[in-house]
PLY file of the C-alpha trace (Angstrom):
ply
format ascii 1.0
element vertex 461
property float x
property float y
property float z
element edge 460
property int vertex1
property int vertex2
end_header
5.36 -36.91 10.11
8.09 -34.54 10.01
8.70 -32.30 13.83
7.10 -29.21 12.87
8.51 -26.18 13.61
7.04 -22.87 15.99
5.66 -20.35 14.39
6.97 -17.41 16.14
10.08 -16.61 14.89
12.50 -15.19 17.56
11.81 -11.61 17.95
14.12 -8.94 17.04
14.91 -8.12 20.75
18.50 -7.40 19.28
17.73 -3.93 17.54
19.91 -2.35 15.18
22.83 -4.10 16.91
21.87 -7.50 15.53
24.95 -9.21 13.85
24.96 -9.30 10.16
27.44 -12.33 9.87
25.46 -15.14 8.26
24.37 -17.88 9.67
26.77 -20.91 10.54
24.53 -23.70 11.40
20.96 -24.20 9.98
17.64 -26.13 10.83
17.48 -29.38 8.54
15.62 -28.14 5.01
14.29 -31.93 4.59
13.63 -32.36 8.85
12.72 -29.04 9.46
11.83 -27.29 6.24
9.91 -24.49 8.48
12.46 -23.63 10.42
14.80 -23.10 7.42
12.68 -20.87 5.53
12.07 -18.94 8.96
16.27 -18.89 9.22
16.05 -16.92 5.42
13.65 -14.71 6.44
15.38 -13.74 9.18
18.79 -13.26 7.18
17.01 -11.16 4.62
15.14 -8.72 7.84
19.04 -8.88 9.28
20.28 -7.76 5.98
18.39 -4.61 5.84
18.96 -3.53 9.38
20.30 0.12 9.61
22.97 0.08 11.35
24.91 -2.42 8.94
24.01 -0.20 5.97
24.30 3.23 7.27
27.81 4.09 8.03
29.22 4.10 4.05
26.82 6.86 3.38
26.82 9.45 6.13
28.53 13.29 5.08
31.19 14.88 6.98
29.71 17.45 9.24
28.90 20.71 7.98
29.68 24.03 9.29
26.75 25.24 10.60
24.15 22.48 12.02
22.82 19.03 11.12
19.25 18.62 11.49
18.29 15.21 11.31
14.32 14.47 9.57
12.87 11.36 8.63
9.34 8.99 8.70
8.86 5.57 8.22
8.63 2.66 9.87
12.05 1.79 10.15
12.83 5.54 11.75
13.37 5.10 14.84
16.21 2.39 14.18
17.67 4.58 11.56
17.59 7.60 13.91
19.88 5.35 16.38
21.76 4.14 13.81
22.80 8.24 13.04
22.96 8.70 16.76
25.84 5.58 17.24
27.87 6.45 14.03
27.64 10.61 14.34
30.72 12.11 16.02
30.27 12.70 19.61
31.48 16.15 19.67
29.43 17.29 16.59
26.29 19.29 17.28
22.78 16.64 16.06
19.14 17.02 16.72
16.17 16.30 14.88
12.97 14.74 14.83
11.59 11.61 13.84
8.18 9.66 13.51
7.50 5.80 13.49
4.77 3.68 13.32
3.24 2.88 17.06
5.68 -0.28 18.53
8.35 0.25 16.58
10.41 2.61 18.10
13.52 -0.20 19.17
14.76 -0.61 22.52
17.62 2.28 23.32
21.11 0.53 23.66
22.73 0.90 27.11
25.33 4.46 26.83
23.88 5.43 23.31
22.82 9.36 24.44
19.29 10.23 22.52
20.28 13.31 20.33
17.13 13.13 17.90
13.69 12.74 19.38
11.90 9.91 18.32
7.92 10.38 17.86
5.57 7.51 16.83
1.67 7.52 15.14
-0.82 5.57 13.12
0.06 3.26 10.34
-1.78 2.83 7.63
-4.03 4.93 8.34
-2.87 7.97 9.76
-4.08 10.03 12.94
-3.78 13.50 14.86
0.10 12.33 16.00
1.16 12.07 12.61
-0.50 15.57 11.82
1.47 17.01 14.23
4.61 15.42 13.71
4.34 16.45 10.27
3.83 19.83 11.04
6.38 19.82 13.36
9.18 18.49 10.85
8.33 20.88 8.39
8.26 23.67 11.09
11.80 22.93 11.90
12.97 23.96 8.31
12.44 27.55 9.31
15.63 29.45 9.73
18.07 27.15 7.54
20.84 28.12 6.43
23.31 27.39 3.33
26.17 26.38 6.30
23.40 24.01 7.71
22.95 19.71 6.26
19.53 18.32 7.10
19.81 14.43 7.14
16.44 12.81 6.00
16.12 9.33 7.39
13.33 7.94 4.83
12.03 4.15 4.99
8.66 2.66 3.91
5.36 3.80 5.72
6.59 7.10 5.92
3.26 7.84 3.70
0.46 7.79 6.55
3.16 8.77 9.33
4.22 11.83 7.82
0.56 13.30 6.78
-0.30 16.99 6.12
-3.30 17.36 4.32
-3.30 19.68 1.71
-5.57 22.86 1.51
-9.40 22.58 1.71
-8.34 18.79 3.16
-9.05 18.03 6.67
-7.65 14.85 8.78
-10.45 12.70 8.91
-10.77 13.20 4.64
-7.18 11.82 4.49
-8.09 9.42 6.52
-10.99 7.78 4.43
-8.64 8.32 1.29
-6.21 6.52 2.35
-8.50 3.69 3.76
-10.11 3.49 0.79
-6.91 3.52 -1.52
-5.83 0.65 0.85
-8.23 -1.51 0.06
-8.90 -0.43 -4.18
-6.13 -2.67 -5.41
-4.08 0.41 -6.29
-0.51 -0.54 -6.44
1.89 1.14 -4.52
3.12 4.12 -7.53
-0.40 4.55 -7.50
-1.07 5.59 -4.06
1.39 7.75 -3.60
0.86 9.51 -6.74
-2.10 10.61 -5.26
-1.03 10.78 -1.85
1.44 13.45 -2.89
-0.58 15.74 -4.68
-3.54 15.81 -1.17
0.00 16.38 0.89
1.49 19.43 2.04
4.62 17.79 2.99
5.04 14.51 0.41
6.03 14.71 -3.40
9.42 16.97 -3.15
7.71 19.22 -0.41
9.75 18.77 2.62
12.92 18.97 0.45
12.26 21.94 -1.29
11.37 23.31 2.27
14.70 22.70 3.61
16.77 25.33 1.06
18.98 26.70 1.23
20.23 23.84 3.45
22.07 20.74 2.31
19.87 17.63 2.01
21.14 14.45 2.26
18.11 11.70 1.89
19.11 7.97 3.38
16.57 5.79 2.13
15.70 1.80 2.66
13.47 1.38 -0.27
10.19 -0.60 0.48
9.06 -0.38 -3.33
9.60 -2.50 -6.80
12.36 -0.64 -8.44
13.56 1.09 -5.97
12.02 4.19 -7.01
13.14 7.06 -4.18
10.09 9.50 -5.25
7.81 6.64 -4.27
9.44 5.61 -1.10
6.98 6.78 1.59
5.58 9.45 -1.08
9.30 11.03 -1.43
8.65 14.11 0.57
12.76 15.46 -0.42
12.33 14.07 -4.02
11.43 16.01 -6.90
8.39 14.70 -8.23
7.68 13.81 -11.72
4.10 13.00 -11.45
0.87 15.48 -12.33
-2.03 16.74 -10.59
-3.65 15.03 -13.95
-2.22 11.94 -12.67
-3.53 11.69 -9.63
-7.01 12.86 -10.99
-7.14 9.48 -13.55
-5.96 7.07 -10.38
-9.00 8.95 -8.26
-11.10 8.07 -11.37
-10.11 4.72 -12.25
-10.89 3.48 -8.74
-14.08 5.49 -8.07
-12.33 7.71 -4.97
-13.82 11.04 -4.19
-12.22 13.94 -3.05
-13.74 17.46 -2.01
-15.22 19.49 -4.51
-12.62 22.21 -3.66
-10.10 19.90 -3.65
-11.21 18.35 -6.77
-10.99 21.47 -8.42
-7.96 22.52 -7.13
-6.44 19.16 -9.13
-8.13 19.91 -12.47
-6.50 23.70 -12.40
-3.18 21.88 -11.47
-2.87 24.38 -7.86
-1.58 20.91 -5.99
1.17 20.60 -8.38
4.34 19.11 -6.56
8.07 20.16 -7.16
9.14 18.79 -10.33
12.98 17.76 -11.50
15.40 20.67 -11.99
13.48 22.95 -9.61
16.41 25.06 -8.16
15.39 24.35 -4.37
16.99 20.54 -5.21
20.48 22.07 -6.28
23.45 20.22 -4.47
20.86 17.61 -2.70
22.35 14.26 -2.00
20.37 10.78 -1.98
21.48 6.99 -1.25
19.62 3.66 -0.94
20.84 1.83 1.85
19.13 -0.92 2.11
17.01 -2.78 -0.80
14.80 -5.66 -1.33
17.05 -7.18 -4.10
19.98 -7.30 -1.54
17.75 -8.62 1.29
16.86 -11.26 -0.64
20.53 -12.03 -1.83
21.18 -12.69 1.86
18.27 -15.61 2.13
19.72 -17.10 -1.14
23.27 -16.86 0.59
21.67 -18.58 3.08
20.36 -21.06 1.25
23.13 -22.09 -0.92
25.34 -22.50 2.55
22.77 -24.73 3.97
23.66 -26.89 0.52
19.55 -25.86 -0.91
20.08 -24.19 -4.87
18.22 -20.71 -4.53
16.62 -19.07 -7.60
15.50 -15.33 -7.01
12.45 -14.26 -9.11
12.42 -10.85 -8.60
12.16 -7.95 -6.58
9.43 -6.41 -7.95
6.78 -8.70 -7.82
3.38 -6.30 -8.21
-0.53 -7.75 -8.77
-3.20 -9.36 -6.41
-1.67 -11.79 -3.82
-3.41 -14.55 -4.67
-3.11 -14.12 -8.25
0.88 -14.06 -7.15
0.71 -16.91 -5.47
-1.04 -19.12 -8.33
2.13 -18.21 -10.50
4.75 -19.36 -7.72
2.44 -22.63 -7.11
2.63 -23.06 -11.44
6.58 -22.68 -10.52
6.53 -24.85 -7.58
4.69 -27.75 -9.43
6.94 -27.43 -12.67
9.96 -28.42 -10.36
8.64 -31.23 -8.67
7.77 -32.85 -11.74
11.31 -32.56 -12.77
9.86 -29.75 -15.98
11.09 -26.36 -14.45
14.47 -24.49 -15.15
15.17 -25.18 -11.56
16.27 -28.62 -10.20
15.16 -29.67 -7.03
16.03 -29.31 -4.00
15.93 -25.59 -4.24
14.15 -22.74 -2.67
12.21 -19.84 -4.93
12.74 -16.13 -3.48
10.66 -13.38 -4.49
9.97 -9.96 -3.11
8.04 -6.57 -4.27
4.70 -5.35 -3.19
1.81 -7.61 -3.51
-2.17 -5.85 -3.23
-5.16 -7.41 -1.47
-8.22 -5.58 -3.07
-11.29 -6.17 -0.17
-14.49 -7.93 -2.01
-17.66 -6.64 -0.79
-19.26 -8.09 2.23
-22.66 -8.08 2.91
-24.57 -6.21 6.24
-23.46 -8.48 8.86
-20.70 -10.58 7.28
-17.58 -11.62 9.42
-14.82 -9.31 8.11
-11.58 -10.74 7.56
-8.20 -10.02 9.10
-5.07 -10.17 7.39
-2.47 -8.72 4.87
-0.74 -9.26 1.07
1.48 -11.79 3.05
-1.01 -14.24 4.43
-3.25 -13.44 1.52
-0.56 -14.87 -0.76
-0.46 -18.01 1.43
-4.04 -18.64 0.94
-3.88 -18.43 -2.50
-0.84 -20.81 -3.00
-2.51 -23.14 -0.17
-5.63 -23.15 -2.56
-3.07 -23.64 -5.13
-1.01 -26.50 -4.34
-3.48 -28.94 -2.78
-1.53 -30.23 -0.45
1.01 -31.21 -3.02
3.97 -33.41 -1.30
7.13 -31.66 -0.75
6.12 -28.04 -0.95
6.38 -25.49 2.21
6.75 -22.04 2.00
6.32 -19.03 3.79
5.44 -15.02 3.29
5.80 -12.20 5.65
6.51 -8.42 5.73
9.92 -7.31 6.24
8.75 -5.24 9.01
7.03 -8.08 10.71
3.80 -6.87 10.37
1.31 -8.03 8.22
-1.36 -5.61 7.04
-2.42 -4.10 10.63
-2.50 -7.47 12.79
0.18 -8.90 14.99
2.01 -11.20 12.65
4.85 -11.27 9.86
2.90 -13.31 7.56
2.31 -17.57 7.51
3.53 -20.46 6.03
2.04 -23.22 4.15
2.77 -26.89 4.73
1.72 -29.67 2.63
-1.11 -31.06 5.01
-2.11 -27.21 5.35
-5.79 -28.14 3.57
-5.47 -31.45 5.18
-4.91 -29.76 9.29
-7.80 -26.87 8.25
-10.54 -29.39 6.84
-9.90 -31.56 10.14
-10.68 -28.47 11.73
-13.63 -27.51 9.83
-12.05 -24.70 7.86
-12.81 -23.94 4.59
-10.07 -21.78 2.55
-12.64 -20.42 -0.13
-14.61 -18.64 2.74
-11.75 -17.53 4.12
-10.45 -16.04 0.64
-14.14 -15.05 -0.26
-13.73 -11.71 3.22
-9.71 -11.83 3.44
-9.23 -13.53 6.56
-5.96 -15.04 5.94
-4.98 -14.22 9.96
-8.43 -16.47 10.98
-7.17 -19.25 8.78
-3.55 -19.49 9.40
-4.01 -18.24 13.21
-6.43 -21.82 13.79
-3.62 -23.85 12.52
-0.81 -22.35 14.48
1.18 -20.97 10.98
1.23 -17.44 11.60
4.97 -15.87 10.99
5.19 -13.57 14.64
8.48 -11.88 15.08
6.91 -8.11 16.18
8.69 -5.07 14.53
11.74 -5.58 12.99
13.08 -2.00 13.10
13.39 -2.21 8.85
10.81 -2.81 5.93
12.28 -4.12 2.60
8.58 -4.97 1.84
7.30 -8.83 1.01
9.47 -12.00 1.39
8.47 -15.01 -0.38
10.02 -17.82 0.07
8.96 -21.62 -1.75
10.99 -24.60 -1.05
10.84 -28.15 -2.96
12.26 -30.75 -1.84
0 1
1 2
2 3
3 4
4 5
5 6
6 7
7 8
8 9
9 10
10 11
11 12
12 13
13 14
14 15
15 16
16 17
17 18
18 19
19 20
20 21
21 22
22 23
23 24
24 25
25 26
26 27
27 28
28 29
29 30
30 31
31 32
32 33
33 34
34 35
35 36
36 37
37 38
38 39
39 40
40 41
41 42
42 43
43 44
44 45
45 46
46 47
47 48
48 49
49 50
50 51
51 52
52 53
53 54
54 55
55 56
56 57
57 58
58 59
59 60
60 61
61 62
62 63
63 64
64 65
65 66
66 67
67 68
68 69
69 70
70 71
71 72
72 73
73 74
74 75
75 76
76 77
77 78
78 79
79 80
80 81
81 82
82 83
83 84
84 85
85 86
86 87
87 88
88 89
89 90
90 91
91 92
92 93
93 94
94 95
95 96
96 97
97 98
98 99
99 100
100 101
101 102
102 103
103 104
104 105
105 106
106 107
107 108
108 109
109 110
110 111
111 112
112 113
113 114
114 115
115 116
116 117
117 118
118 119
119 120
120 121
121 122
122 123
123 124
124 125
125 126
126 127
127 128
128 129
129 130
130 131
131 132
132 133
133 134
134 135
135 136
136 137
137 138
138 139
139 140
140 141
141 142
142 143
143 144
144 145
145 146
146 147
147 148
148 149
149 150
150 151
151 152
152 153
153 154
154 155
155 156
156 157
157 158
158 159
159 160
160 161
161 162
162 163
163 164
164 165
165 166
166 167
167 168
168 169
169 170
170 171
171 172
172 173
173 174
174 175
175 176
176 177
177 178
178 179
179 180
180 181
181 182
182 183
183 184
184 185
185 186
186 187
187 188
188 189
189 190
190 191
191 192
192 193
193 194
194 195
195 196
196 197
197 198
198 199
199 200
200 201
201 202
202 203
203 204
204 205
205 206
206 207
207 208
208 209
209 210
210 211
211 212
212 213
213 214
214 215
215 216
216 217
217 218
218 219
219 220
220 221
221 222
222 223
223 224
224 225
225 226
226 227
227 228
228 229
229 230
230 231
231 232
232 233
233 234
234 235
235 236
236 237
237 238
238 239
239 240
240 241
241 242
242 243
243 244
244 245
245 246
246 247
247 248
248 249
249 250
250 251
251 252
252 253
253 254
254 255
255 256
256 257
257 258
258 259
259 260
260 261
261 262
262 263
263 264
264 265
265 266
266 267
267 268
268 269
269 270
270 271
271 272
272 273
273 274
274 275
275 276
276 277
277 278
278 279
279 280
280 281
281 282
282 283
283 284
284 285
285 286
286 287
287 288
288 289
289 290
290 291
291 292
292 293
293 294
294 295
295 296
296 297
297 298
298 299
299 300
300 301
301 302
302 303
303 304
304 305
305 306
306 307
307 308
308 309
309 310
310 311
311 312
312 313
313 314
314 315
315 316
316 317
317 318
318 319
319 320
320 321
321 322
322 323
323 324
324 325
325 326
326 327
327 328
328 329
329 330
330 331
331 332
332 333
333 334
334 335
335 336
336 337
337 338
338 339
339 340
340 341
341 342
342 343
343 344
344 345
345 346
346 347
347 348
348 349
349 350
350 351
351 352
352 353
353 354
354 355
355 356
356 357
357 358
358 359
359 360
360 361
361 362
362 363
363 364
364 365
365 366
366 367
367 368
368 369
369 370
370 371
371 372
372 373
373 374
374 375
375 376
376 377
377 378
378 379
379 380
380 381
381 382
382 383
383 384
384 385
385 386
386 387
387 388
388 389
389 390
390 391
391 392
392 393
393 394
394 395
395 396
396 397
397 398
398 399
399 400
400 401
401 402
402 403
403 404
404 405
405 406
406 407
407 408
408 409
409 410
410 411
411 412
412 413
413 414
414 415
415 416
416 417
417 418
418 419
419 420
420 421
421 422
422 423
423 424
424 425
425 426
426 427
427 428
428 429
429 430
430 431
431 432
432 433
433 434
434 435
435 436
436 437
437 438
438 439
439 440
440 441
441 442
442 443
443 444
444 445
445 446
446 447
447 448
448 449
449 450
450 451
451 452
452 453
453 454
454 455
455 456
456 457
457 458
458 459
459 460
């Protein structure tokens, strides 16, 4: 039986300061297949780190002051990343908000110039009400001399909430909890998380005039789109209040009658393109699935392994996702594929999990899209030889537990069955983190200070 490798990837303990040179020497891909796909996975988090993508895109500084804004769950890297790389003697401050934990450790002589706050992800709570509040507050007074520097990363949705009129917290908060778990992709939740948002949708830019904007954004979102990362609160926003009403409808959501009728007569319209309060505003992706997952094929290829990338914008129910990569997988190790083996499949984009219904009493699951997916491909391969793969979150959590994601092995069915496990129950409430956590396969590497979104990785040997 081949060694098997440890789950828990090394944490990130390095930060921002991580080195981004690739890797030299790699775990065996036939002797320790986990290992190696853990070693992509972490080139592909170490690719999207901020500190190696920020530099290239910072503005000189202005004449007046630089206010530095930003939300997501990669903030409070990106807010050190500024701090490092912003001239010493040039006046910064600013405020921030992360998701709880994620805040990374402050590098010995690095001053703090831009205060970093943290709340609730995905669900948001009071201390992203009032961080919101307070970001927007800080707009007051701009002037056409001043830049504001929005640090914007993925999450930034729930952290930065501010409900809209006739909306209270705890409404937002079932909203959002129930858009979590409709199978709404991504576009779609924002769409309607903009128009409920005093704040999201083009709101915080248009809020910052006459003041130069200059958005950094690591894009968590198939295509890259910056008016969906984290609900674009600097980007004009092309979307409707009519929109949002047919994605409320479409899933069954309710809203407040006010609010409800507020959307119908179009009064929670959001900024659209060429509004005059964008004028002169500056925006740059720094950091990108596609590229992160150009670094794991890098990787790959160095470690001698072919590496095929699928996409970065993988969308549609994990498991349903993961059925297509097994079809994949299978096609090569019969030697029928467009890909010879022994190669590795990379895919990235945002995956859904939508929650069956459970009946009074049932055990509710635990997981997210990443352990989900290895379920389904589990379920999938049965136990094919010569498989393993593994799935995680770019920003090492999974969903709202403690892990990246899992991996799947090809005595994964074989280890759970010994153990009395039976994947279809586990499918039937979600609990990919009770299935994978029994047989010692969950991905832990704690916050990674970045989000890119999914990693998928298959390997065939």
């Amino acid at each position: 039986m081949l060694e098997r490798s440890l789950s828990h990837v090394a944490p990130y303990d390095q930060g921002m300061y991580a080195p981004m040179t690739a890797p030299t020497t790699f775990p065996s891909p036939t002797q320790q297949p986990q290992a190696f796909l853990q070693t992509l996975f972490q080139a592909a988090v170490n690719r999207a780190l901020p500190l190696h993508n920020t530099a290239a895109f910072l503005p000189s500084p202005p004449k007046g002051r630089t206010l530095v804004l930003g939300a997501g769950k990669a903030g409070g890297a990106m807010a050190q990343a500024v701090e490092a790389l912003w001239p010493t003697d040039a006046p910064l401050s600013g405020l921030v908000v992360t998701r709880y934990g994620h805040t990374p450790p402050r590098p010995a002589g690095l001053a703090p110039r831009i205060e970093v706050v943290e709340a609730a992800h995905p669900v948001p709570d009071a201390a992203g009400l009032d961080a919101a509040q307070r970001i927007l507050a800080l707009t007051q007074g701009l002037t056409s001399d001043d830049l504001v520097l929005c640090l914007i990363s993925g999450g930034g949705s729930a952290l930065l909430t501010l409900p809209a009129e006739g909306l209270s917290l705890q409404d937002k908060q079932r909203i959002n909890q129930q858009l979590l778990e409709s199978g709404a992709h991504i576009g779609e939740m924002n769409c309607v998380r903009k128009h409920l948002s005093r704040i999201k949708g083009g709101r915080l830019g248009a809020a910052c005039a006459p003041a130069r904007v200059v958005t950094l954004t690591i894009s968590d979102v198939p295509g890259d789109d910056p008016s969906t990362i984290a609900s674009g609160p600097t980007v004009a926003d092309a979307s409707t209040c009519a929109d949002a009403l047919d994605i409320l409808r479409r899933y069954g959501l309710e809203v407040p009658a006010l609010v409800q009728q507020a959307l119908e007569a179009g009064a929670l319209e959001t900024p659209k393109p060429g509004d005059a309060a964008f004028s002169g505003h500056g925006l740059h992706l720094i950091a990108t699935p596609q590229q992160s997952l150009q670094a794991a094929a890098d990787a790959a290829r160095a470690a001698g392994i072919a590496a095929y990338i699928l996409s970065d914008e993988v969308e549609g129910e994990s498991r349903e996702v993961a059925k297509v990569h097994a079809a994949l997988a299978r096609a090569v190790a019969k030697g029928q594929g467009a890909f010879q083996k022994p190669c590795v499949m990379l895919s990235g984009g945002e995956t859904t999990v939508t929650i069956r219904s459970r009946a009074p009493g049932a055990i509710k699951g635990r997981g997210g899209r990443a352990g989900e997916f290895c379920m389904g491909l589990a379920q999938a391969l049965q136990g094919m030889d010569g498989v393993w793969a593994l799935a995680a979150d770019t920003d090492g959590i999974d969903g709202v537990e403690d892990n990246a994601g899992a991996q799947v092995a090809p005595d994964t069915l074989a280890r759970a069955a010994a153990l009395g496990l039976k994947i279809t129950d586990h499918l039937q409430r979600n609990d990919a983190y009770g299935f994978f956590s029994a047989l010692d396969d969950l991905v832990v590497t704690g916050p990674t200070h970045t989000n890119v979104n999914d990693f998928r990785a298959v390997l065939v040997l």
